[in-house]
C-alpha positions in Angstrom: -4.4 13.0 -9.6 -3.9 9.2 -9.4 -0.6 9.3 -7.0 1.8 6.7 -6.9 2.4 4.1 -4.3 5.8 5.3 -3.9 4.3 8.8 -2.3 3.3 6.3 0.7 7.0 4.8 0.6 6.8 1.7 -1.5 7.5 0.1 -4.7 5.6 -2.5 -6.0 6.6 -5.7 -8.2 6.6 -5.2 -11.8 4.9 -8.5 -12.7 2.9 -8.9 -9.4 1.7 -5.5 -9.1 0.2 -5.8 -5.2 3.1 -7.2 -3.9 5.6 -4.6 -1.6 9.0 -4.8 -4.1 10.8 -2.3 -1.2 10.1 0.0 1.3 11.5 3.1 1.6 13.1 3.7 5.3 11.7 6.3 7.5 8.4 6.4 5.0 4.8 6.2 5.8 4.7 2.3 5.1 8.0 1.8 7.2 6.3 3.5 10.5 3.4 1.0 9.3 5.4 -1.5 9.4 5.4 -3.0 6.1 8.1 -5.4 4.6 8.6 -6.1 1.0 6.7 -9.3 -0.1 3.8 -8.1 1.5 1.0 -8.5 -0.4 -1.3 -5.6 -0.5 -4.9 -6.7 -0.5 -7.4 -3.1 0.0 -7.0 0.0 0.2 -9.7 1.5 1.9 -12.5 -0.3 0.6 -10.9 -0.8 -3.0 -9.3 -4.1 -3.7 -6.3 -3.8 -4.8 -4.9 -6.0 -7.8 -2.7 -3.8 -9.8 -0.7 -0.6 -8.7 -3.6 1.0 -10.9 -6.1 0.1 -8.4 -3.6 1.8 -5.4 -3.5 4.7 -7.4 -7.7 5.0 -7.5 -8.0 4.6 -4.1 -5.7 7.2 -2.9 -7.2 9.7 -5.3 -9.7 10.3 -2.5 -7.2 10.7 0.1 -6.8 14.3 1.2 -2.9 15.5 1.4 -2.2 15.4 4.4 -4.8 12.1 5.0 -4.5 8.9 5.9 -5.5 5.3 4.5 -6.4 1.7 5.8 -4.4 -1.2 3.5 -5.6 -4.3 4.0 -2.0 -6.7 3.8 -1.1 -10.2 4.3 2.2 -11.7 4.8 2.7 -15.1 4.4 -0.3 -16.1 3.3 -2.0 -15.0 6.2 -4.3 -11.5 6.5 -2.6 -9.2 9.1 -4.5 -6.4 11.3 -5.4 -3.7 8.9 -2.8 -0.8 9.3 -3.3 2.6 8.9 -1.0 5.0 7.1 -0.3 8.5 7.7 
């Protein structure tokens, strides 16, 4: 129940909890193409404000599945990606 961002391959910032601290090589959210400072903005449909929120939506995500995050970098929204 509830996994943690890190079973996609990242770790989030302690005090800005949707914001990519590191991403772990060869990971789900490295093929993605995710950097760290990215700011992680939905997952699915669920915005996402803490790691909390992360968590929720991939509670619904079937193992194996895939998901659809919504990210920005540098202040600008990228293409949504999708993660396997």
């Amino acid at each position: 129940q509830y996994p943690h961002p890190e079973n996609l391959g990242i770790t989030l910032e302690t005090d800005t909890n949707n914001v990519v601290r590191q991403v772990q090589p060869g990971s789900p959210a490295a093929t993605a193409g995710l950097r760290p400072g990215d700011v992680l903005r939905r997952a699915e449909t669920t915005p996402v404000i803490t790691g909390a929120d992360l968590q929720f939506a991939l509670n619904d995500i079937p193992d194996p599945g895939k998901v659809k995050l919504t990210v920005a970098r540098g202040g600008k929204e990228l293409p949504a990606v999708t993660l396997d």
